[in-house]
GUGURO-615838 format. One record per residue (C-alpha): residue in one letter; x, y, z. Coordinates in steps of 0.1 Angstrom, whole numbers, padded with zeros to 4 digits, always signed. Example, Ala and Ser with C-alpha at 12.3 -4.5 7.8 and 13.67 -1.06 7.14 Angstrom:
2
A+0123-0045+0078/S+0137-0011+0071/
REM end
This chain:
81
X+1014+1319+1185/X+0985+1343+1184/X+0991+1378+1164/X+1005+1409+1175/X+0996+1443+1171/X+1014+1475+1170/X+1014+1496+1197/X+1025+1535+1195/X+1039+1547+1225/X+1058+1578+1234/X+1092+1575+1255/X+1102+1604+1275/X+1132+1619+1280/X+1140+1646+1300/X+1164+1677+1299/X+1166+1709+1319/X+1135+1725+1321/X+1121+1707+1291/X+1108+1676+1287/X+1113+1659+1248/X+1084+1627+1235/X+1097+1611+1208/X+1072+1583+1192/X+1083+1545+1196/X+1067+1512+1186/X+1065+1474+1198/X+1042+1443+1199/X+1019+1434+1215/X+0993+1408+1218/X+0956+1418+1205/X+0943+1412+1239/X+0968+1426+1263/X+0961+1458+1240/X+0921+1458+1249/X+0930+1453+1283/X+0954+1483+1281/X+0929+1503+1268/X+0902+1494+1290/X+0926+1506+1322/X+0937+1534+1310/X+0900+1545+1299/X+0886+1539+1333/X+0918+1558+1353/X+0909+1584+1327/X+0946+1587+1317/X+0966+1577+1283/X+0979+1546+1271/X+1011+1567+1261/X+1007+1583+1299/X+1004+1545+1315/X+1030+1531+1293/X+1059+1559+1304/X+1049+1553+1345/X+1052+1514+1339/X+1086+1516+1322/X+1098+1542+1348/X+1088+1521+1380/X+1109+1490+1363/X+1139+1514+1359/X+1133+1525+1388/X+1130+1489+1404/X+1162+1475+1384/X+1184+1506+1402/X+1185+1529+1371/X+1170+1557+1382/X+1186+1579+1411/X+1172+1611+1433/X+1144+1627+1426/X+1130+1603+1399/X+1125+1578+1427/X+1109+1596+1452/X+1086+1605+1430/X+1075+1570+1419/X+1076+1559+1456/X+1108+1540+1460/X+1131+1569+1485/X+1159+1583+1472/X+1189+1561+1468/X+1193+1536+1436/X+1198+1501+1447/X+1213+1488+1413/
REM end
């Protein structure tokens, strides 16, 4: 099994008119990391920045997100979960 590495990431979580990051960790593999990097360097955006749109378009895919949350990641309004 090859090594992992950690990984800070920020998880967002939103409130009226304010939005809160609070600093999480996890695994991952040393290569998936560079690879990471690499994309987020030429988009010119943050890991942290990727990491939060990639976790919201899977909530968003599994149903958990309703309104305007899915609209603006592309998926119309209604929840399908």
């Amino acid at each position: 099994m090859k090594p992992a590495w950690w990984v800070s990431v920020a998880h967002l979580s939103f409130e009226v008119g304010k939005t809160h990051l609070k600093n999480v960790s996890y695994k991952m593999e040393k290569e998936l990391v560079e690879l990471l990097r690499k994309v987020c360097k030429a988009r010119g955006e943050t890991v942290s920045g990727f990491t939060r749109r990639a976790v919201l378009i899977e909530l968003a895919k599994l149903g958990y997100l309703d309104g305007e949350g899915r609209k603006a990641l592309g998926f119309g309004g209604e929840s399908h979960g």
